[in-house]
C-alpha positions in Angstrom: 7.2 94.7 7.4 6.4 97.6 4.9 10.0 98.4 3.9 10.2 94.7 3.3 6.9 94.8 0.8 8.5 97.9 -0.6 12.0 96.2 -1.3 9.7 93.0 -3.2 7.5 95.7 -4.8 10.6 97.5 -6.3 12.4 94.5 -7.1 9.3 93.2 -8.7 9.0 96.6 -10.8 12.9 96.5 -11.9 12.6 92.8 -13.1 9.6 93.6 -14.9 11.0 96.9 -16.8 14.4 94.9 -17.7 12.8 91.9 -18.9 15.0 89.8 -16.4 12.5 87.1 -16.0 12.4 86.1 -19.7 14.6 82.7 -20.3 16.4 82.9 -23.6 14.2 80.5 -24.8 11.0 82.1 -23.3 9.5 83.9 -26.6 8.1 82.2 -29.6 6.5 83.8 -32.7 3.0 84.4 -32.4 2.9 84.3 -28.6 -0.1 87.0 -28.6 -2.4 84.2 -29.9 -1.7 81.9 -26.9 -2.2 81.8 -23.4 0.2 79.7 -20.9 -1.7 76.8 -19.4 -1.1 75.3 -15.5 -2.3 71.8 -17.4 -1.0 71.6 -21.1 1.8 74.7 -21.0 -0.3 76.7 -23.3 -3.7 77.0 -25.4 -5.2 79.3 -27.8 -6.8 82.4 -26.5 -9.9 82.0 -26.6 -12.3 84.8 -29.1 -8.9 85.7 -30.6 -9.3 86.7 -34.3 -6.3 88.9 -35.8 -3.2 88.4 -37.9 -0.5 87.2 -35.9 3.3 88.3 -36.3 4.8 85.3 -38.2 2.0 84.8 -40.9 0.1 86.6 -43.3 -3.1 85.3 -42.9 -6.0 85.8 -40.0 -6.5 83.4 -37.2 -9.3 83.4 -36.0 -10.3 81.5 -32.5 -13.4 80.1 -30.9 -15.1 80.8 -27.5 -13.6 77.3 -26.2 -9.5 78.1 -27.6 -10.0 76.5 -30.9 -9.7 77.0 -34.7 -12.9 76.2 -35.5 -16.2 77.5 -36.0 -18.3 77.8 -32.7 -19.3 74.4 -31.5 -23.0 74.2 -30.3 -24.7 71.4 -28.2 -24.9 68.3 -30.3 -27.7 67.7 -32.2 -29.7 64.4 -33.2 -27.7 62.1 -35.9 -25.0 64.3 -36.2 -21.8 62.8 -36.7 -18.8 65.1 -35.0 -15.1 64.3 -36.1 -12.7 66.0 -33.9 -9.1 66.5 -35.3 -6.1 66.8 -32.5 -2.6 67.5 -33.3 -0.2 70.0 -33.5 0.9 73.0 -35.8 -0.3 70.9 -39.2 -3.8 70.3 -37.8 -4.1 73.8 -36.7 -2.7 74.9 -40.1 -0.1 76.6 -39.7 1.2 79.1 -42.5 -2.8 78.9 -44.2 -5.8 81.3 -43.9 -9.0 80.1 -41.4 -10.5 77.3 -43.7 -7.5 76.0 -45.5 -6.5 73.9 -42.3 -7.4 70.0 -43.7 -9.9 69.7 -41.3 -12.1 72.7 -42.1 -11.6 70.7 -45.7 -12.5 67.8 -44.6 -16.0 69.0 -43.4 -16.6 70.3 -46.8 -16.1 67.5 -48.4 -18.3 65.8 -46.3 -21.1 67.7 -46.4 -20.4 68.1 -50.3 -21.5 64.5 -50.0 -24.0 65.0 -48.0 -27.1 67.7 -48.2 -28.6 67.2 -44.6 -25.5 68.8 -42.6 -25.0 66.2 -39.9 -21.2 66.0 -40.4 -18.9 68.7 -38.0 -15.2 68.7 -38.3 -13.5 70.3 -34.7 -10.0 71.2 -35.0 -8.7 71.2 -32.1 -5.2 71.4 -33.4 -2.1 73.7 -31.5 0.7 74.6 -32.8 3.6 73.0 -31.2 1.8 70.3 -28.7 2.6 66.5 -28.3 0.8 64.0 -28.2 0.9 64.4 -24.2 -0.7 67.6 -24.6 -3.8 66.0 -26.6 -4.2 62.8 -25.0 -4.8 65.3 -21.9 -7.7 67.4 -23.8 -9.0 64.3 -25.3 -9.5 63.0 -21.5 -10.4 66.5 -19.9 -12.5 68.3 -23.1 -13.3 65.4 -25.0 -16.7 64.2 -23.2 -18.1 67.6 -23.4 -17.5 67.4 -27.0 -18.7 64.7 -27.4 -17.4 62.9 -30.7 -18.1 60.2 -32.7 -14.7 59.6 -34.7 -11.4 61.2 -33.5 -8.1 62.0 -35.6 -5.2 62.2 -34.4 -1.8 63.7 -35.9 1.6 63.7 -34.1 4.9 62.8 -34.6 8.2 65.4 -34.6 6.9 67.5 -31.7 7.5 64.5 -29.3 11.0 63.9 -30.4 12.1 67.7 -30.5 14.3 69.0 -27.1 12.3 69.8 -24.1 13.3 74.0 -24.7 10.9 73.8 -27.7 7.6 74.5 -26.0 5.4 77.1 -26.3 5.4 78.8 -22.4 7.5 81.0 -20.4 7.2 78.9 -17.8 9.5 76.5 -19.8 12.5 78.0 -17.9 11.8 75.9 -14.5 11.1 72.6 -16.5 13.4 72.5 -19.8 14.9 69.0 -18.5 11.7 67.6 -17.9 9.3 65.3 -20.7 6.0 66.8 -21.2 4.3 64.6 -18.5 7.0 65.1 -16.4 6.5 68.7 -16.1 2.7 70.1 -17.0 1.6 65.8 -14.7 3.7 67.6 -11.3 2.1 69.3 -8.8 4.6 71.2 -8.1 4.8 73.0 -11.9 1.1 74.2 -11.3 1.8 75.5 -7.9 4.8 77.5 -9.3 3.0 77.8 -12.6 0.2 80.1 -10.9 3.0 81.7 -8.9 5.3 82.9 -12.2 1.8 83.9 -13.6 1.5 86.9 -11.4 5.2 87.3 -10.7 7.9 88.0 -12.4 10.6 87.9 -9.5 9.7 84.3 -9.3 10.3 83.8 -12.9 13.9 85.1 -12.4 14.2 83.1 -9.7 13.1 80.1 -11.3 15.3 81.0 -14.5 18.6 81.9 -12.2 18.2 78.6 -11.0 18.4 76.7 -14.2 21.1 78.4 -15.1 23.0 77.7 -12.3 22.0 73.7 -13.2 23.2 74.1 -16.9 26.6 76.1 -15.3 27.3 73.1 -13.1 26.4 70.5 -15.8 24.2 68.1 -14.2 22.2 66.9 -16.5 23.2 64.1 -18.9 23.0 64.1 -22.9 20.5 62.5 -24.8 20.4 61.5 -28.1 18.7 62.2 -31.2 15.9 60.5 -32.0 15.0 62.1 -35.7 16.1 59.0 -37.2 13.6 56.9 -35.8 11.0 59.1 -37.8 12.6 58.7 -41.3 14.5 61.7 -41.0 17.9 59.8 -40.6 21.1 62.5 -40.6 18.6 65.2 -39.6 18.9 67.3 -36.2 16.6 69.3 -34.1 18.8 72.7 -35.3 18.8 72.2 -38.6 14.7 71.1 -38.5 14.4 74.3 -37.2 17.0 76.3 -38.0 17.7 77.2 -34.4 20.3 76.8 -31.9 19.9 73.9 -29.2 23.3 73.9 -27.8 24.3 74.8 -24.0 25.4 78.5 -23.4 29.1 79.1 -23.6 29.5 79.0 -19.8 28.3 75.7 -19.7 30.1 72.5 -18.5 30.1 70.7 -21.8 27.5 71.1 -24.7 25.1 68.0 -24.8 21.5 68.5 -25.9 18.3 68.2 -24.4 15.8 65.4 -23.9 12.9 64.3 -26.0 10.0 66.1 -24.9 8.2 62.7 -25.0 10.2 59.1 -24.7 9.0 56.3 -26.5 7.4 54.9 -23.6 5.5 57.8 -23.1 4.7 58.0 -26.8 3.7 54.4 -26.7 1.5 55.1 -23.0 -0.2 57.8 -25.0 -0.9 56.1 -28.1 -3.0 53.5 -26.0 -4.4 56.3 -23.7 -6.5 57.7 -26.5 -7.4 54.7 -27.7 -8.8 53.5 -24.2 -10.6 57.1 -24.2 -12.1 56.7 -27.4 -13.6 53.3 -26.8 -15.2 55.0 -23.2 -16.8 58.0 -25.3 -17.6 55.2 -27.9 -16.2 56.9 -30.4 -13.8 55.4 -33.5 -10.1 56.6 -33.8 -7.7 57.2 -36.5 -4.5 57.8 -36.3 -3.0 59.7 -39.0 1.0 59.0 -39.3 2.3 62.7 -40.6 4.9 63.1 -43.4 7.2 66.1 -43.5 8.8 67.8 -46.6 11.9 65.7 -46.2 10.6 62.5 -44.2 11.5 58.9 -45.7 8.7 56.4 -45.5 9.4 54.4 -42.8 8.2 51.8 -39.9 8.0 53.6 -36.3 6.4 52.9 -33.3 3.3 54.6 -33.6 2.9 52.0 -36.8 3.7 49.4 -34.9 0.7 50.3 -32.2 -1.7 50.9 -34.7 -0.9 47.3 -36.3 -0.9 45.8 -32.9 -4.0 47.4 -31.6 -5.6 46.8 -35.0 -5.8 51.0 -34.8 -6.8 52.3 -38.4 -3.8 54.5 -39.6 -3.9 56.7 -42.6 -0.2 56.8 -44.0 -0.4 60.7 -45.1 3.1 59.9 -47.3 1.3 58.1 -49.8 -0.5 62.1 -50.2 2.7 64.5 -49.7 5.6 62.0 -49.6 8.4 63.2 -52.1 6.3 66.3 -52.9 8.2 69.3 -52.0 5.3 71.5 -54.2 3.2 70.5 -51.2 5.3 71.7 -48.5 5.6 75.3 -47.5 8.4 74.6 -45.0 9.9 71.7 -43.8 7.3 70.4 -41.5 4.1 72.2 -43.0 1.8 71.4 -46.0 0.9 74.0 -47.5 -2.6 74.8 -49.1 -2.0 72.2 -51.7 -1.1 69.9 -49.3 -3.5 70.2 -46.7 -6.9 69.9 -50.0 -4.4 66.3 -50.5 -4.1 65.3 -46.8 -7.8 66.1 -46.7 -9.0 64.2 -49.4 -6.5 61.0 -48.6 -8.7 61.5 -44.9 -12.3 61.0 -46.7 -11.3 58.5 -48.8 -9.8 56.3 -46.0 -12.6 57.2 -43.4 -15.4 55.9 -46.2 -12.8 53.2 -47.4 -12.9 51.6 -43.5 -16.6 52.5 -42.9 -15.7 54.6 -39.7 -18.9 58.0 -40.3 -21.8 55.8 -41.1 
């Protein structure tokens, strides 16, 4: 029994100095700002506050994981806003306070001496809507808003591999709700978290999957988001194709589907009208994105859900773009301002 503990404990050590665990896809710029996440894959750590490696500006990171100021208890008439989405929301690329929603406040309380508007962003860089509608249901009582805002799009039709976690390797054919939904990713989830033979383990064995080529192609869904003749690789500029060994070269499935998109859309609508709380859902726009009917439009028109349509603020201006997918400071004091005038156009913070 103790030369068998030795023999883990070595091969535990030799995986660990070799970096043996790490899938190809495993790392991600900026990864000392996040922790990984049994739930939602990963969150922001939590009192961070430092630059990170693929920005120039300080991020700085409440007690409860997000970029905002420190949220206290609620207090009589004030009116919270909190802001979910991904890498835009967070702000991405900006200082702390350039993000639109640390604008937003301002302007709010520009307009208003007493103080009783707060703007939460509770934005991370690189989540889908999955991911939110999950801390909307799990964090969102104890926040306890009164109007939430909700920005997502391209993250739920990129390839399963792009995902924030190293725990990606035992899960890159699987949607978002598919993986961080199974029981059996948080049981191996906690086990990879304190072991790196089990990583290995888990990555040698999707490997041997991708070898044998059994899983099917899917298609690209870009189009469907006014970016028609656009692909995840050249979004990115990455590399989304099979390794060479691989039976054939067909790419990865959306991280959400359209019926989960759809499912999640009315998700956060239902949990809104429990915490009694208004929602807007803002429909993003991307440095190259063509203005265009999707079905998150469709929903909102249906459901008679109050969209903001943020190309009428950045559409066709590349001066407001920093990279393809983020505004930049510019952008967000326009996506910000395009927010206040909607919210007091349609009434939704009195």
């Amino acid at each position: 029994m103790l030369g068998l503990l030795l023999l883990v404990g070595a091969a535990e050590a030799l995986v660990c100095a070799t970096h043996a665990d790490q899938c190809q896809y495993s790392s991600f710029p900026g990864s000392e700002a996040f922790l990984p996440d049994p739930d939602q894959g990963w969150i922001l750590k939590p009192g961070f506050d430092a630059f990170i490696s693929y920005d120039q500006h300080r991020v700085s990171i409440n007690s409860m994981g997000l970029r905002s100021q420190e949220v206290s208890a609620k207090q009589p008439g004030e009116f919270r806003i909190l802001c979910l989405g991904e890498s835009t929301t967070f702000g991405a690329g900006l200082a702390n306070g350039q993000d639109y929603p640390s604008i937003l406040e301002k302007l709010l309380s520009d307009k208003d001496e007493t103080g009783r508007y707060k703007v939460i962003n509770a934005g991370i860089p690189a989540w889908s809507s999955y991911q939110s509608r999950e801390f909307l249901r799990t964090r969102g009582p104890e926040l306890s808003p009164d109007l939430v805002v909700v920005y997502h799009e391209v993250n739920d039709y990129l390839p399963t591999l792009v995902r924030k976690t190293y725990f990606n390797q035992f899960g890159e054919m699987a949607s978002d709700e598919q993986l961080y939904g199974s029981r059996t990713f948080r049981s191996l989830s906690s086990l990879a978290k304190r072991s790196a033979l089990v990583r290995f383990a888990l990555k040698s064995k999707l490997l041997l999957h991708m070898r044998t080529g059994q899983y099917s192609p899917a298609v690209n869904d870009l189009h469907q988001i006014g970016m028609p003749g656009m692909t995840p690789g050249l979004l990115l500029r990455g590399e989304f194709s099979r390794p060479e060994n691989a039976k054939g070269n067909a790419p990865y499935p959306r991280r959400v589907t359209d019926g989960e998109r759809l499912n999640n859309l009315f998700e956060m609508n239902r949990l809104c009208k429990k915490m009694g709380a208004g929602l807007i859902i803002i429909h993003p726009c991307y440095a190259y994105t063509q203005r265009h009917e999707c079905l998150a439009v469709r929903f909102c028109r249906e459901e008679g859900v109050p969209m903001l349509e943020a190309y009428d603020a950045l559409g066709g201006r590349l001066d407001l773009f920093q990279d393809p997918m983020h505004p930049n400071a510019e952008g967000h004091k326009a996506l910000a301002s395009a927010l206040l005038a909607f919210i007091k156009q349609n009434k939704l913070a009195e």
